[in-house]
Phi, psi and omega in degrees: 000153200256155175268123146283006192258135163330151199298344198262035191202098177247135174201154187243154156211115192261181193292124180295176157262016189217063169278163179270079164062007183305053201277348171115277209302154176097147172258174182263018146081176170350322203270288210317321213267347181273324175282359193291355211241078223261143194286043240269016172283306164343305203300319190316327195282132189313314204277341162285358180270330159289322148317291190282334184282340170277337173274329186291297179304318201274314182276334170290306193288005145308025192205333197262287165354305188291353178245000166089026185219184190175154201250177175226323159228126191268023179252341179264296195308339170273005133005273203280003185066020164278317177276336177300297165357278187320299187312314190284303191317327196272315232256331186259003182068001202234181184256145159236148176318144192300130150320154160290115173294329197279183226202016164285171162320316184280331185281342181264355174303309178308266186006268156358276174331298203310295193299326180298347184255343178279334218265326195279351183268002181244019172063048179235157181250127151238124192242135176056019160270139155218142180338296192303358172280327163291341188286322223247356157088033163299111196272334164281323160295341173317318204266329164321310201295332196282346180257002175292311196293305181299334159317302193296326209235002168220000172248302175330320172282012188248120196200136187255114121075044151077022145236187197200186232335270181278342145334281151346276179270011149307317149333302237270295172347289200292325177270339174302316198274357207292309174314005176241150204264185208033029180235085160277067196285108155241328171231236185226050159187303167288340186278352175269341172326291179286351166092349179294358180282273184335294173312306185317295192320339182269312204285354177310299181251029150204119162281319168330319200291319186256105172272124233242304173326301187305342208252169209264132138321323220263002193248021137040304193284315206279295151036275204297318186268346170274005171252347179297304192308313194264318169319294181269023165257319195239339178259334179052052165255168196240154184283101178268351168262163165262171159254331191277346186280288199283350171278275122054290165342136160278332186208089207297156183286133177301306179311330191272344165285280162000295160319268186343317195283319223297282180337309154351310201266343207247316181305339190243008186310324169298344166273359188274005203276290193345261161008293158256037140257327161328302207282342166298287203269010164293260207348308202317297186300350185247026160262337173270358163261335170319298170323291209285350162265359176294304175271002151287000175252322166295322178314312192270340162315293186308297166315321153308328179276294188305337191271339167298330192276272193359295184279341174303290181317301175283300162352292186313309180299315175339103208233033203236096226290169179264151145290346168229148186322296175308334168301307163347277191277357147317310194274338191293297179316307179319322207259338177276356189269309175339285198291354199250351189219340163263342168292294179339282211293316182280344194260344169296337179259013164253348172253356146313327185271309186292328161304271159337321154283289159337324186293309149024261170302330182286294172310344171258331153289340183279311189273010150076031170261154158322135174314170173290123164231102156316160173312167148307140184102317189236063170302184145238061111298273184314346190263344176276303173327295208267029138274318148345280200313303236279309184299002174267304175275000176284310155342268168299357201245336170285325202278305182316339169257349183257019158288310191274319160328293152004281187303280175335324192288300183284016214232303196299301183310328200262323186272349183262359191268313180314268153008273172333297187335296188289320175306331165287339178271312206274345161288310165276359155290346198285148150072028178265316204287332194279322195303294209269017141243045147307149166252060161289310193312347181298339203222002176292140168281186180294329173306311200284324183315313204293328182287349196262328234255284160337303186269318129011274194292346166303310158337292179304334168284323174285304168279346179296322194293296178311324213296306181327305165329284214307337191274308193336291192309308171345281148313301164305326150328312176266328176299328202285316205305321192306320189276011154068037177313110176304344180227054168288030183263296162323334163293312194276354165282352179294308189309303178275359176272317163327298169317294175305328159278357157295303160334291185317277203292349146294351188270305165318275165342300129354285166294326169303274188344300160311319179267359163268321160330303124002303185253011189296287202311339208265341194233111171299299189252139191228145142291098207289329202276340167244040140247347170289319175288357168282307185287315174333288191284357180283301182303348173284320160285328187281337170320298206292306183313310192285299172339309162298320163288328187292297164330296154244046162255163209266198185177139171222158188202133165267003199215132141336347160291300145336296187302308159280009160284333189279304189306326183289324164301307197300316160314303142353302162286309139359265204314335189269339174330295179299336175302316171327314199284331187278346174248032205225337164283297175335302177310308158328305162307327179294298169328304184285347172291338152301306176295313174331296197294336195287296197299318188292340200229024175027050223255131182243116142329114194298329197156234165289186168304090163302359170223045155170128187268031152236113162325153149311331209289311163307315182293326190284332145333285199294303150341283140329257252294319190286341152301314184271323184296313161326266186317330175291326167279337178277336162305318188282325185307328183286340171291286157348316189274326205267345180273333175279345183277330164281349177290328230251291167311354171261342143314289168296334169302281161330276193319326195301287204304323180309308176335300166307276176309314189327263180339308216273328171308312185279316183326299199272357169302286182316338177295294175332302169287321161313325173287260189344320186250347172270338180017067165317170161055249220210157178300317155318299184331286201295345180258005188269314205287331208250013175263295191325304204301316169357279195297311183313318173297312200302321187312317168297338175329328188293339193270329168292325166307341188267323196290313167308308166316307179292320160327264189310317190308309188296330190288304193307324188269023192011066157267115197260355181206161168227116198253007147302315190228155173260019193237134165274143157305334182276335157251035157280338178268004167274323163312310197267010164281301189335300190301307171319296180317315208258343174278000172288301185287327176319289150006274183284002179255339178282277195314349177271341165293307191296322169305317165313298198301331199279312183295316178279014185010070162275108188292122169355300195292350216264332199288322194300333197262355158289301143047265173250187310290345182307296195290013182270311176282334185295110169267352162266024211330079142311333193042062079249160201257174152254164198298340183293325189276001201248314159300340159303284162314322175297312161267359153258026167230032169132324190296143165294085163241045206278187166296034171231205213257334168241011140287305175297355165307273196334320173290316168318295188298311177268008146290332202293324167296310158317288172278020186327000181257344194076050175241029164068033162198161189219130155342164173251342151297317186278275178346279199294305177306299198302318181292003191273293166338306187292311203250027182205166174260171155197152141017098178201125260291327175319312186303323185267333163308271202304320177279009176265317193282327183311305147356277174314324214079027180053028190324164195225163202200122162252111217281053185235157152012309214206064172043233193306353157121013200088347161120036175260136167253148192275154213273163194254157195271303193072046201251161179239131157275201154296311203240045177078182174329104142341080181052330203075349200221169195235084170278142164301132193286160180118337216235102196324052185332149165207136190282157179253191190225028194210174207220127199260157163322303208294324164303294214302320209283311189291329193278322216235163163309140171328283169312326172276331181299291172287008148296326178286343184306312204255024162249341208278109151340153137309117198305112179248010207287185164267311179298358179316168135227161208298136187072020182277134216222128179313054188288002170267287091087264193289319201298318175291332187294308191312337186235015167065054183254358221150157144328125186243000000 
């Protein structure tokens, strides 16, 4: 050690080994880089300047004492840089180059230098200090350089729960002072103000010294000097504050609170063990209440979904068709109000429950607990199962409704032709049954039998004509019943009073014929020219009559084709019209050529055409009606082509966009699973990329929503098939919940990599180099291995697993980890766990037993004569060890200890946050020991529970 002292003043001092920690390596990181730029404007103000010079001089020479010196003003005396010296050699344990004797200017600059450059070997920026400022007696700078060294060397090592230097001990505060009331620590100056802090921080840890009750808010001065008093009677902190300066203050100077508490901090270090056993078994509990609401949240999730497919499910099943097309297409609209608006939120909350359960599951492995086992019932499996179900009746339950549209449609179309059919039919039966059993031939001349004979077959010509009618109405009759038409009864008794009067009138029909056969010889003359017009004009009527149902029968086409097939039949008729008109002109003519020969031949006529009751008048009748029916079919047909060309433009329309979203929907599927097994860069990289990509999908969405639309325009226009496109709506929205799902699980399996590596304090190159050995052996990239490619990886990344009788032991034992279900292949998560496992530590119930017994106070149980000493307790030492607090207690010698296994309320309360001290209360067993005493509470026990080592 160098003599800094003037020649008439000599001391030696060598360096300790139980210096404060000043060990060299390391910079003071981020806190340090925020103080170098120390507020030295601040300094102007007197009363904080007055402040730090009494607390910064208290405090060096609480440090300068150990060396038999001191300082008296700290703007002179560090001057010459001997003391400056001193100072960093005592507070650092370590030597600094031998000083300059001489007492010019240039030797204490050199000094100076010596130290500035040691302050700068411990990784502090020093900004705008420079020796000659110190030399020339800079008062600000002095106190700047004196509070960079009280940074480096009494704050900077002190760290709380991850955090460090004033963070750390604001931190340190805060958890000391919390149980006292009126006491709010948030920063290093006004929360210090009333003096109640300083006092909490002495009675935390000697209680004895402070009656903490008595003391007043409102007294401020006395607060402060009775914790200044007692910190340097009993703490052998030295008084570095006035009370009338910080009372006195609007706003006390932070460094000089900051100095001041640090002492505190250093003074009570022995008490940081508690603490950080404390602080263990916070972390523990609050991964085990965390757990357990994670899984009361999955629990009540899960139950919310299986109980929506419940109720869901039989609606779908619900197979109980309506009677009219509109009843129809009502539940069709329910199940499209279904699919756009009550489905989204359950399949977002099902693959959110899937999540959410992996996350889980990550977390209890990462914290060395049991797996998760949902109730019964609500695996995700059964959650899988019964979203099967539901999407198997949501399926069918659709194609049932757009069947039973079908039908009906075709039900309607079928019930209504059927109707024409029979009116038409039931017109021309009207009044047949009476005709043919008349017996006028009984009393006819032969003329008239013959015109009888003659209108007979004409009849039989008519009716033979009708036969067509009548199998139509049949058939359709038997197509309504089959297709299950609600009022086939009424059809079929309508259907079968036709029929049986069809029967009638053959039958009729039949026996007349045999009695004008019968009377044929005898009656000779007939008129031929009104049996020509008869056979002529029947078959001309029953033309114009089927022309006329064609005409207005309906007709439905799902297709353009369809459509332009009807114009073209229509067309087709059309083009025969004129030959109609000539032979309609012809009939005619044959009629009036009759009446020519009655007049020329005066010939007087019963009346009408005795072998047909159609007139001209009729035919000229009929004629028209079918003139006029024409242009009204060419309206409706045109209508009709102009609703399939727009129909025909919404199929193209659809295919285009399906066209699009398809292809691009499966591209990012394959983009995706391709992402999942190459994953570049750092894990952060990769959850970045893949939220980017995320959002890129979400972004698409606008194009499926457009996609949608078209989608109901085609569903509205029942347009039912598309030859445009293979892609369905249904399976674009299957895709793309798929698409959604699986960059979701991707998603959470990098973030469940990251919990790993971070929790296993795994370094990056190490996850990486897993990784590429994972994907080397995965040769289909599969993402799980099988056991020969997963023994592979394994040796090549060291293990003895070769072929023999204790490699395959080995092997064995770690698929029975990888793979507990047998199912013969393993993740690249069970992979990254078991390797977590291998190369890191974690949390474990010994650790926490011991930090419980740290807790406890290590009690003791004294072995004598008469139990407990006679039920007397031994008086407390209050003595500090090395290793804390000396039994605690002033026992009679002699006399054997034994540590105890159990822990009272009244610690867990003091030691730990509210809320985790009574989770251990009202978890923790009763003390069963022989050695119990009252409210003694079992932490071994619980601590084992905690790690499914036991029952909790």
């Amino acid at each position: 050690m160098v003599d800094y002292h003037a020649a008439n003043q000599s001391y030696q001092y060598g360096p300790s080994s139980g210096g404060n920690g000043a060990g060299g390596g390391g910079t003071m990181g981020d806190y340090m880089a925020q103080e170098d730029d120390w507020d030295r404007d601040l300094l102007l103000d007197p009363a904080w300047e007055k402040q730090q010079r009494k607390t910064f001089t208290a405090w060096c020479n609480s440090h300068l004492r150990k060396a038999g010196t001191q300082i008296e003003n700290i703007d002179e005396d560090f001057r010459d840089g001997l003391k400056l010296m001193l100072l960093l050699e005592v507070i650092s344990g370590e030597r600094l180059p031998k000083p300059e004797r001489g007492k010019m200017r240039v030797h204490k600059i050199n000094n100076v230098n010596k130290a500035l450059d040691f302050i700068a070997s411990k990784g502090v920026k020093l900004v705008s200090i420079g020796a000659e400022e110190i030399v020339d007696g800079n008062a600000k700078m002095t106190l700047g350089m004196i509070w960079t060294i009280i940074l480096r060397f009494a704050i900077q090592d002190i760290s709380v729960e991850e955090t460090s230097a004033k963070e750390g001990l604001l931190l340190w505060c805060q958890r000391k002072t919390a149980p006292y009331k009126n006491v709010n620590v948030q920063n290093f100056h006004i929360s210090w103000k009333d003096g109640l802090a300083f006092n909490a921080l002495i009675h935390r840890h000697r209680p004895e010294l402070i009656e903490y009750d008595k003391l007043r808010k409102d007294d401020p001065v006395t607060n402060l000097n009775n914790a200044f008093e007692v910190a340097e009677k009993y703490l052998d902190i030295p008084k570095m504050l006035d009370a009338e300066d910080i009372v006195g203050t609007l706003r006390p100077d932070e460094k000089a609170i900051m100095t001041y508490v640090s002492c505190f901090y250093h003074a009570f270090s022995g008490a940081q063990k508690a603490e950080t056993a404390a602080n263990r078994i916070c972390k523990v509990l609050a991964v085990n209440q965390e757990n357990e609401h994670l899984m009361e949240d999955y629990e009540r999730l899960a139950s919310d979904l299986l109980e929506w497919i419940r109720r869901t499910i039989p609606w779908l099943e619900d197979r109980v068709p309506q009677k009219t097309i509109q009843e129809m297409q009502q539940k069709l609209e329910d199940f499209r109000d279904y699919r756009r608006v009550h489905k989204p939120p359950k399949v977002q909350e099902k693959c959110q429950l899937e999540i959410n359960f992996n996350t889980l599951q990550t977390k209890l492995r990462l914290s060395n607990r049991p797996a998760f086992m949902p109730s019964e019932g609500k695996m995700v499996s059964d959650i899988n199962n019964g979203w099967q179900h539901l999407e198997q009746a949501e399926k069918g339950y659709e194609e049932w409704l757009l069947n039973e549209i079908r039908r009906l449609e075709r039900l309607d179309h079928l019930a209504e032709k059927f109707r024409q059919k029979a009116s038409i039919h039931e017109a021309w039966t009207d009044g047949k049954e009476a005709m043919l059993k008349q017996r006028d031939y009984e009393t006819a001349t032969l003329s008239d039998i013959k015109a009888l004979i003659r209108k007979h077959e004409a009849f039989e010509s008519d009716l033979a004509a009708h036969q067509d009618r009548v199998e139509q109405i049949a058939a359709i009759a038997q197509e309504l019943n089959e297709l299950d038409y609600y009022d086939s009864h009424n059809v079929n008794t309508r259907c079968q009073k036709i029929c049986d009067q069809w029967d009638a009138l053959g039958s009729l029909t039949h026996s007349r014929r045999e009695a004008l056969e019968k009377t044929e010889k005898q009656l000779e003359t007939i008129d031929q020219l009104h049996l020509e017009y008869a056979k002529r004009a029947a078959p001309f009527n029953n033309w114009m009559e089927s022309a006329m149902e064609d005409l207005q029968d309906m007709f439905i086409v799902h297709t353009i084709e369809e459509i332009e097939g009807l114009i073209s039949a229509h067309d087709q008729f059309k083009s025969t019209l004129p030959d109609a008109d000539r032979e309609r002109e012809a009939i005619l003519a044959i009629h009036k050529e009759a009446q020519r020969i009655a007049e020329s031949n005066h010939i007087k006529l019963s009346g009408s055409n005795p072998y047909t009751t159609v007139t001209p008048q009729i035919i000229n009748t009929k004629w028209e009606k079918v003139q006029q029916l024409v242009p009204k079919r060419d309206h409706a047909l045109l209508e009709e082509q102009s609703k399939q060309q727009s129909n025909e433009h919404l199929r193209r329309q659809f295919a285009s966009q399906a066209n699009i979203v398809g292809p691009w929907i499966q591209t990012k599927m394959e983009e995706i699973g391709r992402i999942s097994i190459e994953m570049n860069g750092t894990l952060e990289d990769q959850l970045s990329h893949l939220k980017q990509y995320e959002r890129s999908i979400v972004d698409y969405k606008p194009n499926l929503d457009l996609l949608e639309q078209q989608h109901q325009l085609i569903q509205e226009a029942l347009i039912f098939d598309n030859k445009h496109t293979n892609y369905t709506m249904e399976h674009i929205r299957v895709g793309w919940e798929q698409l959604l799902t699986t960059i979701a699980r991707t998603i959470n399996e990098v973030e469940n990599q990251i919990l790993t590596r971070d929790a296993k304090g795994i370094s990056q190159e190490q996850m990486q180099e897993f990784r590429a050995s994972f994907n080397h052996f995965d040769k289909d990239h599969g993402g799980a291995l099988g056991p020969e490619e997963f023994k592979a990886c394994l040796i090549s990344l060291g293990y003895d697993v070769e072929n023999d009788r204790q490699g395959d032991a080995e092997f064995n034992r770690i698929m029975s980890v990888v793979d507990p279900n047998h199912s013969g292949l393993v993740t690249f998560q069970a992979f990254i766990d078991f390797m977590s496992r291998e190369t890191t530590d974690t949390d474990t119930a010994d650790q926490v037993i011991a930090s419980f017994k740290v807790l406890a106070g290590d009690k003791v149980s004294l072995e004598a004569p008469g139990g407990w000493l006679g039920g007397a307790l031994p008086a407390r030492t209050g003595r500090v060890g090395p290793g804390g607090p000396v039994c605690g207690w002033e026992w009679p010698r002699a006399l054997p200890c034994h540590p105890q296994n159990f822990i009272t309320a009244e610690e867990l309360r003091r030691e730990l946050p509210p809320d985790q001290a009574e989770y251990c209360i009202a978890r923790m067993a009763p003390y069963q020991g022989a050695d119990a005493v009252p409210g003694a509470l079992d932490y071994k026990s619980f601590s084992t529970a905690l790690y499914g080592e036991s029952d909790l």
